[in-house]
C-alpha positions in Angstrom: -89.9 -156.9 153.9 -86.2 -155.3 153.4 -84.4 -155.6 150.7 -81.8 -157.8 152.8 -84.7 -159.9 153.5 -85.8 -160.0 150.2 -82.1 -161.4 149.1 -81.7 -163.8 152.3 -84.9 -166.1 151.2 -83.9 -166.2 147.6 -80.0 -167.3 149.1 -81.9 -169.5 151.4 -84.0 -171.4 148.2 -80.6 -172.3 146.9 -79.7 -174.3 149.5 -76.3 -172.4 150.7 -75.0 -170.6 153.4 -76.0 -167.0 153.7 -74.4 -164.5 155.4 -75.1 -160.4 155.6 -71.9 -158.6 156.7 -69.1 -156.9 156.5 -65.8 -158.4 155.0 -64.5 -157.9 158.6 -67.3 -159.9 160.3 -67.3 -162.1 157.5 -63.8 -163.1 158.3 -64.4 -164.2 161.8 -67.5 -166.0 161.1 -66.2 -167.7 158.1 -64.3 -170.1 159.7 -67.5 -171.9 161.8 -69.8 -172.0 158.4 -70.1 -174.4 155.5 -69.4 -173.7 152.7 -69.9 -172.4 149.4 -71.5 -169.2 151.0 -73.4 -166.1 149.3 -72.7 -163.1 151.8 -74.5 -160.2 150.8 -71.8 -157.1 151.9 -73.8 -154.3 153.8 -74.6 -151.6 151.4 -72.3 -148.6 151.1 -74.8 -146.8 148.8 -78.3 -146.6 147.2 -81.4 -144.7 146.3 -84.6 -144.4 147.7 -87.5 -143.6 145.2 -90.7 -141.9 146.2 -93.5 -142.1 144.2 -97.0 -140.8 145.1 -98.2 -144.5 146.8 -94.5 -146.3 147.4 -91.7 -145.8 148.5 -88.7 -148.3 147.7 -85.2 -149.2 148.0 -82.7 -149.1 145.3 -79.7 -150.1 147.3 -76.3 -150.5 145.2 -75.8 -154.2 146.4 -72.2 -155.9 146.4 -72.9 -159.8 146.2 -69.9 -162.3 147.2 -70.3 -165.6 146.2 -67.3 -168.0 147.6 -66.7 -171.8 148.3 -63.4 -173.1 150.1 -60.3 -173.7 148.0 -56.6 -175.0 149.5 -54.2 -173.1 151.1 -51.2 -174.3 148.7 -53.9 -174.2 145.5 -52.8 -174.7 141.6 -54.0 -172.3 138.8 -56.4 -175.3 137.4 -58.1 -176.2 141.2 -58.4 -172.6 141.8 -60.2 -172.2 138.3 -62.5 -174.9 139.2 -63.5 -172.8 142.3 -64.2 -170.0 140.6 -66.4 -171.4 137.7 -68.6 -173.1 140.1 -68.9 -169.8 142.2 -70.0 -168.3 138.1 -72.2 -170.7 138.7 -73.4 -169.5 142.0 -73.8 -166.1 140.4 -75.6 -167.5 138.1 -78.0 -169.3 139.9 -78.4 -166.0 142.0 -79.1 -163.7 139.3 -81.8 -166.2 137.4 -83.5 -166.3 140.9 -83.8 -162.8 141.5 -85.1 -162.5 137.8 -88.0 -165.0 139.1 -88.5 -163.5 142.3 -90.7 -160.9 141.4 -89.9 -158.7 144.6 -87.0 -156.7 142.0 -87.0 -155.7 138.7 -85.0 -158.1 135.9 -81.1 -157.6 136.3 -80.3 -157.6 132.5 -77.2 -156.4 130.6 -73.3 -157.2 131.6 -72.6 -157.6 134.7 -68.9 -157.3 136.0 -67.1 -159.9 138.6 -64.2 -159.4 140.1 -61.8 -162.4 141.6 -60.8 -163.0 145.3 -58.7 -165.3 147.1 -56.3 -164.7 150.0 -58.5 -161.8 151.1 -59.6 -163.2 154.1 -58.0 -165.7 156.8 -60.5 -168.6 155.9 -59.3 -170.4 152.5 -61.8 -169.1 150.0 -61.7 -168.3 146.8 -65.0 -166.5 144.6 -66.4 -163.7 143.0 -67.7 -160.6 144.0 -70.8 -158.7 141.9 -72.0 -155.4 141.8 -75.7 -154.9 141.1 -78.6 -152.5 141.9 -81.8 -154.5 143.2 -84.5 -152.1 142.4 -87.6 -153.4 144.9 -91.2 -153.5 142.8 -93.0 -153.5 145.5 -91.7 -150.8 148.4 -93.4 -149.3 151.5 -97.1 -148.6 150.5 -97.4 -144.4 151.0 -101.4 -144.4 152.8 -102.9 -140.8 153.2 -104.9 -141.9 156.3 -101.6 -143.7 158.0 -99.6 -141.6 160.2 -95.5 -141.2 159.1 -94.5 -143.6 161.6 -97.2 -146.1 160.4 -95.6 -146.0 157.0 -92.3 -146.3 157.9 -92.0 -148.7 161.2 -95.2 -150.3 160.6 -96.4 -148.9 164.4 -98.8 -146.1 165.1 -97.4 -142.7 166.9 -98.5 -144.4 170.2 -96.4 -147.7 169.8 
């Protein structure tokens, strides 16, 4: 299981919409979904560690967590927005922590605010965290490269 993966079915157990792509595609496909949304933003960056059995992905993961808001908004409604999509965050985070597929995300963890950055009216918050997998792809002597990697023997 990817990482992505990994994050879509603990999205999915919170009961919101999920979406994996860039702010670009996110602004089309914005408009046709419910809302609040979680989009996980395709990874800029990361790691991979390799160990002598695993290999795993350490991708540095930029989580935007959003819920609609009105076009002509006040500072107070806005404020509401953006404490439930805390909330979100929250929920997020705690989930992950209880997941077991990633190590505990511990420690501060900065938020930035966004509204009026796409065409959609949304407002939220956007986090940046590393997911660190615990369990990666399983390194087998007697498997062939491709095994490890796709899953598929040299043939297939």
């Amino acid at each position: 299981m990817t990482v992505e993966e990994k994050v879509r079915k603990i999205v999915e157990q919170m009961g919101v919409t999920y979406l994996f792509e860039n702010w670009q595609a996110a602004n089309v496909r914005l408009d046709k979904m419910q809302l609040p949304a979680v989009m996980y933003v395709l990874p800029a960056s990361g790691n991979l560690n390799v160990g002598l059995m695993q290999m795993k992905d350490y991708p540095n993961c930029m989580i935007a967590f959003m819920d609609k808001t009105k076009h002509d908004f006040s500072g107070e409604e806005n404020d509401v927005v953006i404490e439930r999509c805390k909330s979100l965050a929250r929920e997020f985070i705690l989930n992950v922590n209880r997941s077991g597929m990633f190590e505990p995300v511990q420690g501060d963890i900065q938020y930035s605010v966004f509204y009026d950055k796409l065409d959609v009216n949304v407002t939220g918050i956007v986090i940046q965290i590393p997911l660190k997998e615990i369990r990666g792809i399983v390194i087998c002597p007697t498997k062939t490269v491709k095994e490890i990697v796709y899953g598929t023997s040299a043939e297939g």
